[in-house]
C-alpha positions in Angstrom: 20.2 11.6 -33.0 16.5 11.5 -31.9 15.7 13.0 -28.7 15.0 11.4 -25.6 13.1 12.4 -22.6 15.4 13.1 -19.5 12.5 13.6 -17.6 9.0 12.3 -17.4 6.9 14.4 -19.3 2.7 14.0 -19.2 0.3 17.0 -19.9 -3.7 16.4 -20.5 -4.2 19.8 -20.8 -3.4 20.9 -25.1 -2.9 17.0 -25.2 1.0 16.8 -26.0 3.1 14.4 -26.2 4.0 12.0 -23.1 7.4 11.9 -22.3 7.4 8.8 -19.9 10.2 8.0 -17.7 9.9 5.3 -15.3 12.7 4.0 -13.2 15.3 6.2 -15.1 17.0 9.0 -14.1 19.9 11.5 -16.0 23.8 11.6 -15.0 26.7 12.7 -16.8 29.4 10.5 -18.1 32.8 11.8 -18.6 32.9 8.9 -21.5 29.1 9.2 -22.8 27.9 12.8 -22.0 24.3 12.5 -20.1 22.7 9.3 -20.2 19.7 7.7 -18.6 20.8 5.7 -15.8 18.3 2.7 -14.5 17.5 2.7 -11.2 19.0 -0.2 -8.5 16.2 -2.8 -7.6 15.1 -2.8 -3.9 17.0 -5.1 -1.8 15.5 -6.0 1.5 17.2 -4.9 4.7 14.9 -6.4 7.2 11.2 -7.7 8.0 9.4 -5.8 11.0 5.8 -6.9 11.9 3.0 -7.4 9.7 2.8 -3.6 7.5 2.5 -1.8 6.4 5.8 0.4 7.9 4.9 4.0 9.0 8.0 5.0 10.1 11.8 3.6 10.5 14.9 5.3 12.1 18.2 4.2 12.9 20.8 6.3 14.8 24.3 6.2 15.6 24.8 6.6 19.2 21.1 5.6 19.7 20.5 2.3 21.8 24.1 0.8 19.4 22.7 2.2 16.3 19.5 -0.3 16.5 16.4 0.5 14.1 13.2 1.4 15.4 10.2 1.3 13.4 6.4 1.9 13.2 4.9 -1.0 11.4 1.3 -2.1 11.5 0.5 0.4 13.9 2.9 -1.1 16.5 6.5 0.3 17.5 9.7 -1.9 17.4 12.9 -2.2 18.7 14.9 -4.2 15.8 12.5 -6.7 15.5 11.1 -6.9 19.1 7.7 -5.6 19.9 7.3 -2.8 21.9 3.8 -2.1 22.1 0.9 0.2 20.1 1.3 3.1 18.4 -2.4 4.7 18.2 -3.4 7.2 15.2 -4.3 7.7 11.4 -1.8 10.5 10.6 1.7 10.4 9.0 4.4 8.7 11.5 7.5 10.1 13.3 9.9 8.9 15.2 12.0 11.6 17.4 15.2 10.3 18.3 18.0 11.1 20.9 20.5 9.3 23.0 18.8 7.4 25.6 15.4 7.8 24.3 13.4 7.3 21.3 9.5 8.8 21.0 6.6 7.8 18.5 3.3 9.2 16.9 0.9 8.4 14.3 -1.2 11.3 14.5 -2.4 10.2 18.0 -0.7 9.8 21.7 3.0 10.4 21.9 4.9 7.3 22.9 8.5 6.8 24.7 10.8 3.9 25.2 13.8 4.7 27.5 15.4 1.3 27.0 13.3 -0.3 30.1 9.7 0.2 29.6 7.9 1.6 26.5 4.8 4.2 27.9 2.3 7.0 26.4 3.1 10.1 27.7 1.2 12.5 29.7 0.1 15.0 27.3 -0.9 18.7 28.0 -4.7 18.9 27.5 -4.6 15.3 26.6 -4.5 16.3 22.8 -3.5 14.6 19.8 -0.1 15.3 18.1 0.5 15.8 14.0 4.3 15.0 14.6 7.4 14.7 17.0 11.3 15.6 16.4 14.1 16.2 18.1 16.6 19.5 17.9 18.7 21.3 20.6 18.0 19.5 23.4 14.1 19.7 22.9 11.5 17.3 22.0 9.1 19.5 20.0 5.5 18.1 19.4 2.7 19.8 17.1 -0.7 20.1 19.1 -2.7 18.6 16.3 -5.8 20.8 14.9 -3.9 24.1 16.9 -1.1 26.9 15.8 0.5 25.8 19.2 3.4 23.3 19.2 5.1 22.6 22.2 8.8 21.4 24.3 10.0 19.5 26.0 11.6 19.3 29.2 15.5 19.4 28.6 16.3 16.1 27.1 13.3 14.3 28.6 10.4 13.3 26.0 8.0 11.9 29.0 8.1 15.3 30.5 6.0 18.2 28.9 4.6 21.2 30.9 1.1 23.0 30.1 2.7 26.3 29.9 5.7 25.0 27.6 4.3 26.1 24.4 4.4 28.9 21.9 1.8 29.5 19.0 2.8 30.6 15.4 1.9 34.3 14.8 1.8 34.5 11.0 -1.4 32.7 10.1 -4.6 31.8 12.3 -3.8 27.8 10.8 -3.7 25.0 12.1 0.6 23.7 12.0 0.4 20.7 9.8 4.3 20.1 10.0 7.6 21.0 10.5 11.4 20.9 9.5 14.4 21.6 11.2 17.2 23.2 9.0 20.1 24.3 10.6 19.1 24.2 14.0 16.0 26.3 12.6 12.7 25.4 13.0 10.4 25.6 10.2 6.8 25.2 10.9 4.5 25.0 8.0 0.3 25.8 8.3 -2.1 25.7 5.6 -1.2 29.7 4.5 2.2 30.4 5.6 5.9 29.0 6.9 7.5 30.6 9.8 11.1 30.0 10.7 12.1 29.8 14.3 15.9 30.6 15.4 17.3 28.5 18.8 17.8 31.6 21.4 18.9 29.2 24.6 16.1 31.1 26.6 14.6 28.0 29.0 11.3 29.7 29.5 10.9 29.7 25.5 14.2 28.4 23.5 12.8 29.2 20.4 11.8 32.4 18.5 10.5 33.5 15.2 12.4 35.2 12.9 11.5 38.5 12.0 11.0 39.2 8.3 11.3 35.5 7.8 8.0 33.9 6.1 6.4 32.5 3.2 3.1 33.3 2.3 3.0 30.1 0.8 2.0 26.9 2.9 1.4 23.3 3.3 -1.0 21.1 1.4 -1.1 19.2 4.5 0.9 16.7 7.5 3.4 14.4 5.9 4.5 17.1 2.8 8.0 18.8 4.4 11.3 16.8 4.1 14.6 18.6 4.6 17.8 18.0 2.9 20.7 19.1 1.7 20.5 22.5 3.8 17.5 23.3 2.5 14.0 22.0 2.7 11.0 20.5 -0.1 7.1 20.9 -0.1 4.1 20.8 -1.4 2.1 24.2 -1.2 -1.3 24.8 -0.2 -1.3 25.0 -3.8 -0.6 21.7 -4.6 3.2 23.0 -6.2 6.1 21.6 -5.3 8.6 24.0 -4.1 12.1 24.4 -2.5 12.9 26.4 0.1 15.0 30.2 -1.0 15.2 33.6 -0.5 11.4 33.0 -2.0 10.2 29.4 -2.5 11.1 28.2 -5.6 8.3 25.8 -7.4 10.3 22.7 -8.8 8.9 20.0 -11.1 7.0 21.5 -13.8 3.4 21.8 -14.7 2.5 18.1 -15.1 3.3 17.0 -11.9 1.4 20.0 -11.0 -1.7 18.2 -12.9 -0.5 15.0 -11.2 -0.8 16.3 -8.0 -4.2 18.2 -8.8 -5.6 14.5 -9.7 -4.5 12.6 -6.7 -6.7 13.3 -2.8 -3.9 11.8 -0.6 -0.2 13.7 -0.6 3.2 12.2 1.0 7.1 13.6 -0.1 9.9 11.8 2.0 13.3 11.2 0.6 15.2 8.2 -0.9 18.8 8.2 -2.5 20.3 5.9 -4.7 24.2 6.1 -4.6 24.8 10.1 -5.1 21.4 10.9 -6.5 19.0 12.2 -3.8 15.6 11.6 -4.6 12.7 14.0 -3.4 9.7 11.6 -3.9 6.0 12.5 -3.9 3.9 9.7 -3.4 0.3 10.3 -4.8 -2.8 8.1 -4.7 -1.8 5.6 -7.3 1.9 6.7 -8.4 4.9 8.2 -6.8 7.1 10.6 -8.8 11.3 11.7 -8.2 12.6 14.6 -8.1 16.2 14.5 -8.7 18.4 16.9 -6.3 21.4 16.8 -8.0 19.7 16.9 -11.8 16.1 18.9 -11.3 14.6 16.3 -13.4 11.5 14.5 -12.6 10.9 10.7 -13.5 8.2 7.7 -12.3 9.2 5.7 -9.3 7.3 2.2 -10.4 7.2 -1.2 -8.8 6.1 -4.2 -11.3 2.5 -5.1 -10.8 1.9 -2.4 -7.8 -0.6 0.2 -8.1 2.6 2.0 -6.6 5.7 2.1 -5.8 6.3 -0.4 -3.0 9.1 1.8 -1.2 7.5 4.7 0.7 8.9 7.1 3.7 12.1 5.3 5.3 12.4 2.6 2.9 9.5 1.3 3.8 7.3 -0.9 2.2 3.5 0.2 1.7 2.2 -3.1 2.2 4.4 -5.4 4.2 6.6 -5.2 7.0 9.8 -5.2 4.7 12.5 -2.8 4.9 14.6 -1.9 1.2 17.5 -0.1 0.4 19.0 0.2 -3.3 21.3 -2.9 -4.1 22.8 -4.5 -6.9 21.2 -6.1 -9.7 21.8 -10.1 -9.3 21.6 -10.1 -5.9 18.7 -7.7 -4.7 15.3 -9.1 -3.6 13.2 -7.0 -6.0 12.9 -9.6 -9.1 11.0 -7.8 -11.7 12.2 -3.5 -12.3 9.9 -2.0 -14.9 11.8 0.7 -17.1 10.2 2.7 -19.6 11.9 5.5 -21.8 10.3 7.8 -24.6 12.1 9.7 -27.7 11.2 11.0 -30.8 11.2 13.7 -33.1 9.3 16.5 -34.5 8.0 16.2 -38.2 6.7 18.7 -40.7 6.9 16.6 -43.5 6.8 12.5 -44.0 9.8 10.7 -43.3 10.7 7.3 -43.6 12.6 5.5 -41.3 14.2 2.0 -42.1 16.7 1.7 -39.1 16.1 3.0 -35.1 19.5 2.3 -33.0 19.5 2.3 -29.3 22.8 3.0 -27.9 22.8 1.1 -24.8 24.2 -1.1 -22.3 24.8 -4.6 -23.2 26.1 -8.1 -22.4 26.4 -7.2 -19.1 23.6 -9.2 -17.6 24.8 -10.7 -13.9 23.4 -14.5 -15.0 25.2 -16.7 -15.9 22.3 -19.5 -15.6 18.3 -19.3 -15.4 15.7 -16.6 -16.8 17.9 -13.6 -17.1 21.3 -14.8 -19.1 19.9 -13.1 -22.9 17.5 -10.4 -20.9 15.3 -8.6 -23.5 14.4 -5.4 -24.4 11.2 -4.3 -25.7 10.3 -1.1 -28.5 7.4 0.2 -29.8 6.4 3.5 -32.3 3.8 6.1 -32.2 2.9 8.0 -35.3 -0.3 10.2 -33.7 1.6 11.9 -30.3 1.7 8.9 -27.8 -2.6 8.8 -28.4 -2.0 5.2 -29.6 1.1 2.6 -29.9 1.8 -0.1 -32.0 2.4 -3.3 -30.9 5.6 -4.3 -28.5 8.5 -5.4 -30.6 11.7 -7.4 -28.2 15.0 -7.8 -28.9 17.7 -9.2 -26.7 20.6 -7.4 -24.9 23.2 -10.3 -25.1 24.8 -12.7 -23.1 27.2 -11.8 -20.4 30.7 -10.5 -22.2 28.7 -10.0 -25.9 29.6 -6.4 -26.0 29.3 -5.5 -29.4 25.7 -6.3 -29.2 23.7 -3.7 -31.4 20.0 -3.0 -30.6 18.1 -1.9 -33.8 14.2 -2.0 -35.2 13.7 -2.1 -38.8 11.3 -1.1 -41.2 9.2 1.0 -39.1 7.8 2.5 -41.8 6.8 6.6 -42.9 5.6 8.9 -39.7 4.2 12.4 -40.6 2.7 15.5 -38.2 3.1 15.9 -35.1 6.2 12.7 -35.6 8.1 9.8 -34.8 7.2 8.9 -30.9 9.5 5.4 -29.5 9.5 3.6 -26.4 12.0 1.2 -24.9 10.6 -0.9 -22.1 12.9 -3.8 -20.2 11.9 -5.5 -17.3 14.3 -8.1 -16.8 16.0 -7.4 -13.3 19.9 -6.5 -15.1 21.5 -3.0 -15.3 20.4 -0.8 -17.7 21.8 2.5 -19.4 20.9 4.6 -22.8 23.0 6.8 -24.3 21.2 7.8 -27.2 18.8 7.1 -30.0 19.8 7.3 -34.0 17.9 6.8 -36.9 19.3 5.4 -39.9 21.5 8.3 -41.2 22.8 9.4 -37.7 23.7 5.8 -36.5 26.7 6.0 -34.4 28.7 5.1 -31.6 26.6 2.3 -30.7 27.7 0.3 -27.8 
């Protein structure tokens, strides 16, 4: 059995071997052992304004669970304008029962289910960001160390004296967290965690002994889930939060991140896979919670992937969510996986299997009813490929479909490099690779 990437793979630096992974992700199979699952295609959950969409919340016992959204620099109410949302930061929306506030970077904004306003700010400044915890609105005084609250439950109402200044680090707070009712405020050189104390004149506290000497690249880079928390570091590594932070990811996306000048990580989750997504200048990667594997989030002839922060798409005013192939809006799902296999000496080989999932395409008439698959070789370390090679996965019900390449000819140092590419929006999983005298098991 040749091995396969289970995680994207791309290092400049000693020029090895690309392992990409695009639109693939690991999970174990009591039947199969680990496979490489395909991503679900976007399907779209609603059109708001013109794009491209900042920002998009919806809340259970918030104004009957309605969305609210930033798109096109304008705030929404399902799809009913509510007026303009000023500023060229990173969106939030801050959300509670009875009241909803929003920020680009700019003014703060609040819609109390009659009239939509901008709020009287201390000082007049700018905010980087606005959430909600504990009966506090808490707003980040952009350029400053100070962030401020609230009056109880009332977002329009903020006093100059309501504030408090992180103590760590003479930085400016470029965002913030909340996990488990603690507040985790992250500067360019250090995160400080802040406990709830229930004080009125200041409800909130740092925690002594409690911070990392490790920052935020900037606004935009700190997304909580799963009790714990995910950034990027002043030093453009991608950690998770622990007893120390903990840098996930590996040292490509390190070199990724190193390349790109803008920064963004939000979360998307497709079924039971939570995905940790950094979204760079031209490509957004996925870090898999439940796996720690890494693979290329891709939309077919984007620069990027459409789907940023909220679902959102980074052009239009479209909405997504993960649906099912056949019936999801997102036509054309680009998937990409590498394997291979070290060589110190030639070696010929007259038969590649792909063990993978066939005759299962959801057409019955039209483009997609025999999708095809497409394979290709490397015999110099992913430096240059041969040409594109397709095949066919079957009609719907031919199960015993087998997916093989043939005569591919002698590889020598550094070894045999494949690629499987489909882009036919049907399902899509591989369970292995085999070369002629390991063949087995093929679906």
């Amino acid at each position: 059995m040749l091995d396969y990437g289970k995680g994207a793979y791309s290092r400049s630096r000693g020029n090895l071997p690309p392992l990409d992974t695009v639109n693939m992700f690991v999970e174990q199979s009591a039947s199969q052992g680990v496979v490489m699952q395909s991503r679900q295609p976007l399907n779209e959950v609603a059109e708001i304004g013109l794009g491209p969409v900042q920002a998009s919340v919806v809340r259970d016992g918030v104004f009957d669970g309605d969305r609210f959204t930033i798109s096109g620099g304008k705030a929404y109410r399902g799809t009913t304008e509510l007026g303009t949302v000023t500023g060229d930061g990173p969106a939030s929306i801050a959300v509670r029962s009875g009241e909803v506030l929003f920020n680009a970077g700019g003014p703060i904004y609040s819609y109390d289910g009659t009239d939509f306003i901008e709020v009287t700010f201390p000082d007049d400044s700018n905010v980087t960001k606005v959430f909600y915890t504990s009966g506090y609105f808490i707003a980040l005084e952009s350029g400053t160390g100070y962030w401020f609250f609230s009056a109880v439950n009332d977002g329009r109402t903020w006093d100059a004296l309501d504030f408090a200044e992180v103590e760590t680090e003479p930085d400016a707070i470029l965002d913030a967290v909340v996990l488990d009712g603690v507040i985790a405020f992250g500067g360019k050189n250090s995160i400080e965690f802040w406990a709830f104390t229930g004080n009125a004149d200041l409800p909130f506290a740092p925690i002594q002994q409690r911070v990392f000497e490790q920052g935020v690249i900037g606004s935009g880079c700190m997304v909580q889930e799963d009790n714990t928390f995910f950034w990027i570091g002043a030093d453009k590594i991608p950690y998770r939060n622990g007893d120390v932070p903990q840098a996930i990811g590996g040292d490509f996306l390190v070199e990724r991140i190193e390349a790109s000048s803008t920064y963004r990580v939000y979360l998307l989750k497709d079924q039971r896979h939570k995905f940790v997504c950094v979204r760079l200048d031209g490509e957004t990667w996925a870090y898999d919670i439940t796996t720690g594997e890494v693979f290329e989030l891709r939309s077919y002839g984007r620069s990027n992937f459409r789907c940023g922060p909220d679902y959102g798409d980074d052009e239009t005013g479209k909405i997504w969510e993960f649906g099912e192939y056949g019936s999801a809006t997102e036509t054309l799902v680009e998937r990409i996986l590498t394997a291979g296999e070290r060589l110190l000496e030639p070696k010929i080989y007259d038969n590649v299997t792909v063990e993978c999932e066939v005759g299962t395409t959801p057409y019955l008439t039209g483009n997609y009813t025999d999708p095809t698959i497409e394979f290709r070789t490397s015999d110099d370390g992913g430096n240059q490929w041969e040409d594109w090679v397709a095949d066919t996965l079957g009609e719907q019900g031919d199960y015993r479909k087998i997916i093989e390449y043939r005569a591919l000819g002698m590889f020598n140092l550094p070894g045999f490099l494949a690629q499987i590419r489909l882009t036919d929006p049907v399902p899509f999983r591989v369970s292995g690779f085999y070369d002629a005298g390991n063949a087995k098991g093929r679906a």
